[in-house]
C-alpha positions as CSV (number, residue, x, y, z in Angstrom):
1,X,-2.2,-17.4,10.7
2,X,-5.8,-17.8,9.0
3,X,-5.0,-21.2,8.0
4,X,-3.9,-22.1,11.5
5,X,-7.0,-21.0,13.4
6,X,-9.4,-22.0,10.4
7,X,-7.9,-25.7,11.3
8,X,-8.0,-25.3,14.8
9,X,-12.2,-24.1,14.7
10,X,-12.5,-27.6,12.1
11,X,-11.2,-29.6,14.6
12,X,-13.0,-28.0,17.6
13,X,-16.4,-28.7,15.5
14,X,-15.2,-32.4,14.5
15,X,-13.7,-34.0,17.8
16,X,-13.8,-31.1,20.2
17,X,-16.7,-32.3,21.7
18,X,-15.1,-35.2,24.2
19,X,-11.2,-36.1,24.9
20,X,-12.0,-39.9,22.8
21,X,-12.4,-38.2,19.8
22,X,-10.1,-36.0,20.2
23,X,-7.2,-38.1,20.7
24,X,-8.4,-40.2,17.8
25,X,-8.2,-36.8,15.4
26,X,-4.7,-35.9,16.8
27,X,-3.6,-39.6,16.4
28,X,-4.6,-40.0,12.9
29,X,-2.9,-36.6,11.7
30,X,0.2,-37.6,13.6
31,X,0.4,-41.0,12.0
32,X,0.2,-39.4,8.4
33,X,2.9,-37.7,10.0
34,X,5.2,-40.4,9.8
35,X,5.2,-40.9,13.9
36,X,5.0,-44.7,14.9
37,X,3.1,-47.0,17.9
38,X,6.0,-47.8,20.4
39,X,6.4,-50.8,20.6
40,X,7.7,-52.4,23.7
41,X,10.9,-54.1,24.5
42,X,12.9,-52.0,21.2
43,X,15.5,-49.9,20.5
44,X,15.1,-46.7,19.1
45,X,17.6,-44.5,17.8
46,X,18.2,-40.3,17.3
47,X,15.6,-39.4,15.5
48,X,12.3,-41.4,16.1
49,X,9.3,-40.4,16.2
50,X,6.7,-42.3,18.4
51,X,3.3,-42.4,19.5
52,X,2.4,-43.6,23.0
53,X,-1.5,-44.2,23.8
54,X,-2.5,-45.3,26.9
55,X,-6.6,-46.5,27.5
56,X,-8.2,-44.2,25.0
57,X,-7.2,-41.1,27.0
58,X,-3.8,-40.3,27.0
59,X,-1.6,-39.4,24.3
60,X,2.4,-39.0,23.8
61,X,4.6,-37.9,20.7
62,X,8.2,-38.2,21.4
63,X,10.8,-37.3,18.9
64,X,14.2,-38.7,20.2
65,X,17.3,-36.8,20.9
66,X,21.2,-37.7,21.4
67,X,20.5,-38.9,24.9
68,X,17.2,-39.0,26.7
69,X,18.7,-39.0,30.1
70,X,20.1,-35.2,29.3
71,X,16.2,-34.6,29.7
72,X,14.0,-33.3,27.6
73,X,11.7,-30.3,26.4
74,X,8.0,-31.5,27.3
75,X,4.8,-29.6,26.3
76,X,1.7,-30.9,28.2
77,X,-2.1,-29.8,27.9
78,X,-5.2,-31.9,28.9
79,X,-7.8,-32.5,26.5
80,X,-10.9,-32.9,29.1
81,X,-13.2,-29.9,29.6
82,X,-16.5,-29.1,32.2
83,X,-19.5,-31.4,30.8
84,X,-22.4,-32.5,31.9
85,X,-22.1,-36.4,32.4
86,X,-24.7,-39.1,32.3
87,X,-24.9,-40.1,36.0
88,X,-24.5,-44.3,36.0
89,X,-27.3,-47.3,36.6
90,X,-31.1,-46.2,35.2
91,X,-30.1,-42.6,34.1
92,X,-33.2,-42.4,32.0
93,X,-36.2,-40.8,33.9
94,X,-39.9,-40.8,33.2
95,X,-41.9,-37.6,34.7
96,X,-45.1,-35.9,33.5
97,X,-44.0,-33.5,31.1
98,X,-41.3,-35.6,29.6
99,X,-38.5,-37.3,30.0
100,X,-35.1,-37.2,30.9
101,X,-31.1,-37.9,31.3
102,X,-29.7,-37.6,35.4
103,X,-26.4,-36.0,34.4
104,X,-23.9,-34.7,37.1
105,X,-20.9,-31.8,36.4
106,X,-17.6,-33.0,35.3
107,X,-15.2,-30.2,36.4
108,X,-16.6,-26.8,37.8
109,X,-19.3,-25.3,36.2
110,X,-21.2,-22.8,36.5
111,X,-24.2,-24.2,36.4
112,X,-26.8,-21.8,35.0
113,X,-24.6,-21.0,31.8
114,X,-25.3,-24.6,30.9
115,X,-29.1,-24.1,30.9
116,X,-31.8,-23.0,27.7
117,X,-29.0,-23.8,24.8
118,X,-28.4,-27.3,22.5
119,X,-26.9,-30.3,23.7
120,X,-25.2,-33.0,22.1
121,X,-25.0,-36.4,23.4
122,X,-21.4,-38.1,23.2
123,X,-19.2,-40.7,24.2
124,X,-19.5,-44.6,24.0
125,X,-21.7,-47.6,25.5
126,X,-20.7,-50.8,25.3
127,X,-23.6,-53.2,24.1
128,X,-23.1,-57.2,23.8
129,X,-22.5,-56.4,19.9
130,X,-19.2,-54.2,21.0
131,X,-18.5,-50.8,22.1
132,X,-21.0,-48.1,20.3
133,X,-19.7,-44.5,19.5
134,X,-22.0,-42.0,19.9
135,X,-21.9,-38.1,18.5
136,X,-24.9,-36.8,17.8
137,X,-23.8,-33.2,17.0
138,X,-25.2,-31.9,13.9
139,X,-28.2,-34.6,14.5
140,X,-30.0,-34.5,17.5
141,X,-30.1,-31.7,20.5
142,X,-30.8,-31.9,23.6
143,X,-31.5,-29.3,26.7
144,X,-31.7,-28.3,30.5
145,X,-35.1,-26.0,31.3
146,X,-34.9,-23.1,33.3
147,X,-37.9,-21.4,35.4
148,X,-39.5,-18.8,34.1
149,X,-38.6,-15.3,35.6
150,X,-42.7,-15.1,36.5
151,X,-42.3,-17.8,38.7
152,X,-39.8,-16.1,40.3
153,X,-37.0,-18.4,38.2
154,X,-34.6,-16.4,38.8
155,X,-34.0,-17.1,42.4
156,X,-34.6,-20.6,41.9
157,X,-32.1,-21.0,39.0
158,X,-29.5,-19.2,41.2
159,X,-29.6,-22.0,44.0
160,X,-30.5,-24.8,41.6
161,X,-28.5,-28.1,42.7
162,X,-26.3,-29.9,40.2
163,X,-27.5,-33.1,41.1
164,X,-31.0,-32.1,40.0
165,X,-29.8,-31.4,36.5
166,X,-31.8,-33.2,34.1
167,X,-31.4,-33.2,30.3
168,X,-34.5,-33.4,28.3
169,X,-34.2,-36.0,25.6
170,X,-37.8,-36.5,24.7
171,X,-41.8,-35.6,25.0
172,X,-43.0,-38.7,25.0
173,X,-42.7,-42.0,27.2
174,X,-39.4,-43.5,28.2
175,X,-40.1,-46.7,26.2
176,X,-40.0,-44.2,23.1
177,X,-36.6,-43.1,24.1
178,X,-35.4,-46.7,24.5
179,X,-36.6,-47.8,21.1
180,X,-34.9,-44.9,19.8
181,X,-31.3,-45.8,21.0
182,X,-31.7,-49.4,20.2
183,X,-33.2,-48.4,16.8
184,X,-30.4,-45.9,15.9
185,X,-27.6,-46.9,18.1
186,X,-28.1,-50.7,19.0
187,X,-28.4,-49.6,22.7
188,X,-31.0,-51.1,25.5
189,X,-31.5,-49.6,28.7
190,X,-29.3,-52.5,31.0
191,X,-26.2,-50.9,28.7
192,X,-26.2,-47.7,29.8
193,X,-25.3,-48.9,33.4
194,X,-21.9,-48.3,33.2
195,X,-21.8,-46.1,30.0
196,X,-19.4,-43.1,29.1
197,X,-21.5,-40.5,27.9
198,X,-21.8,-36.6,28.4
199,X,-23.7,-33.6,27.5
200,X,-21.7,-30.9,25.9
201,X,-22.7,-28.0,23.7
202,X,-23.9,-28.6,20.1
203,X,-23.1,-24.7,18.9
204,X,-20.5,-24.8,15.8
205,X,-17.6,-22.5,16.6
206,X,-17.6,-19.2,15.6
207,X,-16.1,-15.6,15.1
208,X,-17.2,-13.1,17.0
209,X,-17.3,-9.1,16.3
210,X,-17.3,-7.2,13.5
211,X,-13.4,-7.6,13.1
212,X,-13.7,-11.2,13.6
213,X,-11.1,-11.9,15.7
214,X,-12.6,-13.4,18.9
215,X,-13.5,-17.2,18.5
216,X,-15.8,-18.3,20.1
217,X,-16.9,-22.2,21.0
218,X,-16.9,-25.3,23.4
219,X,-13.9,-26.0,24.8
220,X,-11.4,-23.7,24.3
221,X,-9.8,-24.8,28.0
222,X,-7.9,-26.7,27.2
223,X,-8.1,-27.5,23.4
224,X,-6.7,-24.5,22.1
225,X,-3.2,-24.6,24.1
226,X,-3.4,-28.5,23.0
227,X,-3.8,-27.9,19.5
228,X,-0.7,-25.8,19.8
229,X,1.4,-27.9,21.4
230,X,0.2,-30.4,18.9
231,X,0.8,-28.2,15.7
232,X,3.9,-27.0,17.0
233,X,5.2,-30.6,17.6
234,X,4.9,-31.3,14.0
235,X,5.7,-28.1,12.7
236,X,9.1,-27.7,14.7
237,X,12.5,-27.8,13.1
238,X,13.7,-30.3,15.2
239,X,17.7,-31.1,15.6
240,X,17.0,-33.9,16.9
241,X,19.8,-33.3,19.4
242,X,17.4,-32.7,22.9
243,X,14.3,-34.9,23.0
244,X,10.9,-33.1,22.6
245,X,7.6,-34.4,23.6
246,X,4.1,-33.9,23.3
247,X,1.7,-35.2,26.4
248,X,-2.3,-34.8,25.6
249,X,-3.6,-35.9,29.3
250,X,-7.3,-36.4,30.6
251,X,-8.8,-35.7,33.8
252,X,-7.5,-32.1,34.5
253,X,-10.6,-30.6,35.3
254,X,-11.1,-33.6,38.4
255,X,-7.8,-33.3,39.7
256,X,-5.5,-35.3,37.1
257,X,-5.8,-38.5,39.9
258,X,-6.8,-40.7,37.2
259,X,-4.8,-43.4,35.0
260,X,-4.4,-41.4,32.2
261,X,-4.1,-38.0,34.1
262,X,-0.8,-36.6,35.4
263,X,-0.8,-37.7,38.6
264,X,-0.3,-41.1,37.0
265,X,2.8,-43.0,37.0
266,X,2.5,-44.0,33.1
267,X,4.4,-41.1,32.0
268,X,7.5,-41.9,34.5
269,X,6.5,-45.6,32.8
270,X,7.2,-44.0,29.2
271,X,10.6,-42.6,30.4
272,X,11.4,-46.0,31.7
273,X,11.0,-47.7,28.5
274,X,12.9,-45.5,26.8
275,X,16.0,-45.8,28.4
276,X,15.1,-49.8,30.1
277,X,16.8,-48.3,33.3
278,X,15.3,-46.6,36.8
279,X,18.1,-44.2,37.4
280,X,18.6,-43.1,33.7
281,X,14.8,-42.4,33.7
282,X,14.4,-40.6,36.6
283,X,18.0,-38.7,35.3
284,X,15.6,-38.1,32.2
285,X,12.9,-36.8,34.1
286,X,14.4,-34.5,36.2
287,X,16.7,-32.9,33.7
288,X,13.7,-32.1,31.7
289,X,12.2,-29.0,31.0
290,X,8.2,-28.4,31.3
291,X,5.8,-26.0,30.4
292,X,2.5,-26.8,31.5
293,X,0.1,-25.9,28.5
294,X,-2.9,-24.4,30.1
295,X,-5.1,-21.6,29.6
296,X,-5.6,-18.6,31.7
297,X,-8.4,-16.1,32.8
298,X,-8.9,-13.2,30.4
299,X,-9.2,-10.3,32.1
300,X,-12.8,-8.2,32.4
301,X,-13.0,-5.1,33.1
302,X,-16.4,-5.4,34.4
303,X,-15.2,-7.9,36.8
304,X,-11.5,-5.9,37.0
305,X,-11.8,-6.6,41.3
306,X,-11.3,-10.0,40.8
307,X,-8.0,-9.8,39.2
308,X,-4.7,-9.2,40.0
309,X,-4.0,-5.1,38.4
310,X,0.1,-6.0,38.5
311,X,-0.3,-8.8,35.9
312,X,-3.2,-9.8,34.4
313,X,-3.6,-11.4,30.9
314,X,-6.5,-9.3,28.3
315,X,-7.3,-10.8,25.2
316,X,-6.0,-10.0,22.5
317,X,-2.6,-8.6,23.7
318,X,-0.6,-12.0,23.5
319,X,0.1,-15.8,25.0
320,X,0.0,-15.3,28.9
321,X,3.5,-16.8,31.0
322,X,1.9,-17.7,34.7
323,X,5.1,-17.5,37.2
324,X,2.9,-18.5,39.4
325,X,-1.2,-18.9,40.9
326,X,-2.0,-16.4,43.4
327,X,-2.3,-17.8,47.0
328,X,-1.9,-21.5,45.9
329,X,1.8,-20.6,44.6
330,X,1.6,-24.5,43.2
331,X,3.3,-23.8,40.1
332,X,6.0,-21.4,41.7
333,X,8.7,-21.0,38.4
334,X,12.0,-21.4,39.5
335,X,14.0,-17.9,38.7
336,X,16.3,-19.1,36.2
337,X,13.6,-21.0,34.1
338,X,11.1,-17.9,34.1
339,X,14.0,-15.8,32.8
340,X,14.8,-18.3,30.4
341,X,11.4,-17.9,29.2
342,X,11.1,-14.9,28.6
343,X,14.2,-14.8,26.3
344,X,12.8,-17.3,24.4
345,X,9.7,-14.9,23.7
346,X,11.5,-12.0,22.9
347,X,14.9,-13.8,20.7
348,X,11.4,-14.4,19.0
349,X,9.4,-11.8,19.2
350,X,6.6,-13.4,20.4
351,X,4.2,-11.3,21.9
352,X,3.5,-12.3,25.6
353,X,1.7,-11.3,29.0
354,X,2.7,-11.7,32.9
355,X,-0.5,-13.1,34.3
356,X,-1.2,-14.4,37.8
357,X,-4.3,-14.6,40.1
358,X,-5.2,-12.5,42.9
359,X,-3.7,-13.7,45.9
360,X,-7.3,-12.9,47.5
361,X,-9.1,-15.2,44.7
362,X,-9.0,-19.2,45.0
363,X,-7.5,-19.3,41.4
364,X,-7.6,-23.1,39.6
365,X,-4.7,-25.6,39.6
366,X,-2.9,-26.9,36.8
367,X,-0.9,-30.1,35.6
368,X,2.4,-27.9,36.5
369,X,2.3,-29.3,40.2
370,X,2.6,-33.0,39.1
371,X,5.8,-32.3,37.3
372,X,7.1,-29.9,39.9
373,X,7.5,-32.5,42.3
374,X,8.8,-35.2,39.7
375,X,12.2,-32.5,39.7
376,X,11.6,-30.9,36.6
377,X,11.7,-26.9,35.7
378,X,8.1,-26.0,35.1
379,X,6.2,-23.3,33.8
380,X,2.6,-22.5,33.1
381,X,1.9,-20.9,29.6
382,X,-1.4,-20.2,27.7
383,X,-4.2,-18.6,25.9
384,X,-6.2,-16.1,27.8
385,X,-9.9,-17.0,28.0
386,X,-12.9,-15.3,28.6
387,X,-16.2,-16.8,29.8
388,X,-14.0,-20.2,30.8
389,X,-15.4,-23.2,31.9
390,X,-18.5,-22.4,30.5
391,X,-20.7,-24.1,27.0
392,X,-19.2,-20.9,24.9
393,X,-15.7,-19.5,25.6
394,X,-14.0,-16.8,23.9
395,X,-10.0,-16.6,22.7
396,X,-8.4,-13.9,20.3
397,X,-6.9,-15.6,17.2
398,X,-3.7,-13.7,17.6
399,X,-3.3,-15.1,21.1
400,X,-3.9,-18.7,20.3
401,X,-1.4,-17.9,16.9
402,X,1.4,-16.4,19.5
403,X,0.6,-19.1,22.2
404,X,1.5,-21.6,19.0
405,X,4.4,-19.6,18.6
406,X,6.4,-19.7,22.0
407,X,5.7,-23.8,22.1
408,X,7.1,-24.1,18.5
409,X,10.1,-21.8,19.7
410,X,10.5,-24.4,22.7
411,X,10.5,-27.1,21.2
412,X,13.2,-26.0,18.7
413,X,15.4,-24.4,21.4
């Protein structure tokens, strides 16, 4: 197990920090891996192993079965989290006492957790010499002031609009911040128009507590369940007699409207070119088996109102199974699949928790809907997280090792 999380914190700290970087990590490892670009318009038999990438955003690993249209077992996470995003046209603003990024939310946050702590700059611009990559984690930080409680900052901090969030970049003029970029990055101002950059946290991950068994760092929702899925895709024993696959989607945290979320029809695309038939695809589709990979709240005792007393998920004590989220009811678990579940976890002893939200609480969606009304059986499972959604969550190791577990369990079932 200390191997597996000791990988899971490097790749958090290299290419945790946006979903383009991270689908280039998982990519590369899965290449070396022996898996292969689809190609379009082929044949492939029992047995292969394929990459599908779609617009820098979405990733696929398929390992083919006997016969596609039997379905198949399909692990899907997203590999977006809450940011602060560069807001578009002339973003860079000159005031007195410095200047600045204009950055807007991306996903809910909450927005003062985001305040006082390092920033890293990351994404990509393209310039008329070609598309620039920038990271500057582990180079340059950033930050977002707050008031000071004097001034009565508290107050003010607690009703602070997010679309007055600016980032400090610099204490000097704004022509010094635009020789910079070009300097270092090749950039000019008229680039940054239409750019695709963020603001995340710069912090390395880290354990927490004296037993060390809390990790804590950016992006944990919804990285950790997707560097299960991911780990447990290659690490499976596969028969290669039902088809297994591995979805890495963007644009969870907005809705999952997007090209390469999962309200797109790419993925009922990807079925189509594997069997180069409508009614054998959607046959595929809806004979297939889901679970949507996505965390869930930790519970707090300090906060134990807000959640549900009948089944909530506490860190520490194993992978949560969601039947279902509180008053939504979006991902409602048919019966026979839940049970099926849980069989799975304990033919395997797999330590596991019954977590919903309190039908009084709003509770978040996840991908599990989108699938749900494509016909398949559908099931939310993931690693409980404290503090989510904001720059530093917190998972147990043993919860992420067990939420590695059940997937690798699923996919060899």
């Amino acid at each position: 197990m200390n191997n597996f999380v000791n990988d899971y914190m490097e790749m958090l700290d290299i290419s945790g920090t946006h979903e383009l970087f991270t689908l280039r990590y998982l990519e590369n490892i899965a290449l070396k891996n022996g898996y292969v670009p689809f190609k379009e318009n082929s044949l492939y038999r029992r047995g292969a192993k394929l990459i599908f990438r779609y617009r820098d955003k979405f990733l696929a690993l398929v390992r083919l079965g006997i016969d596609i249209t039997e379905g198949a077992n399909i692990i899907v996470s997203h590999i977006d989290s809450p940011r602060l995003d560069v807001i578009v046209g002339k973003p860079i603003i000159e005031k007195e006492d410095g200047v600045f990024f204009k950055v807007i939310p991306y996903g809910g946050i909450i927005t003062q957790s985001w305040l006082d702590r390092p920033l890293a700059l990351v994404g990509r611009v393209q310039t008329e010499n070609g598309i620039v990559y920038i990271n500057t984690k582990g180079d340059y930080d950033f930050t977002v002031t707050s008031l000071l409680p004097h001034l009565n900052g508290a107050k003010e901090m607690k009703e602070l609009s997010q679309d007055k969030l600016l980032v400090r970049i610099g204490n000097n003029k704004k022509e010094s911040a635009l020789t910079h970029l070009e300097a270092t990055y090749d950039i000019k101002e008229e680039d940054l128009e239409l750019a695709d950059l963020s603001f995340v946290p710069s912090d390395i991950t880290r354990k927490v507590g004296f037993d060390k068994t809390l990790i804590a760092g950016y992006g944990h929702d919804d990285k950790s369940c997707a560097y299960a899925e991911f780990r447990a895709m290659l690490d499976a024993k596969h028969h290669n007699e039902r088809t297994t696959i591995a979805i890495f989607a963007s644009y969870e945290e907005t809705g999952s409207a997007q090209t390469t979320g999962c309200q797109s029809e790419y993925i009922d695309d990807m079925f189509l070119e594997l069997t180069h038939d409508v009614v054998r695809a959607r046959r595929a589709i809806r004979n297939s088996n889901v679970i949507s990979a996505d965390v869930c709240a930790g519970f707090e005792s300090i906060y134990a109102n807000h959640f549900e007393e009948c089944a909530k998920a506490v860190v520490g004590q194993g992978v949560g199974i969601i039947p279902y989220l509180g008053k939504k009811r979006g991902n409602d678990t048919e019966f026979d699949f839940r049970t099926q579940i849980k069989q799975l976890a304990l033919d395997n002893d797999i330590k596991y928790q019954i977590e919903t939200t309190k039908v009084t609480e709003g509770g978040g969606g996840t991908v599990s809907t989108f699938f749900a009304v494509r016909g398949c059986h559908v099931i939310d499972i993931g690693v409980p997280v404290l503090a989510m959604h904001s720059p530093q969550e917190l998972i147990s190791e043993q919860d992420l090792y067990e939420c590695y577990r059940i997937y690798k369990a699923f996919y060899e079932n």
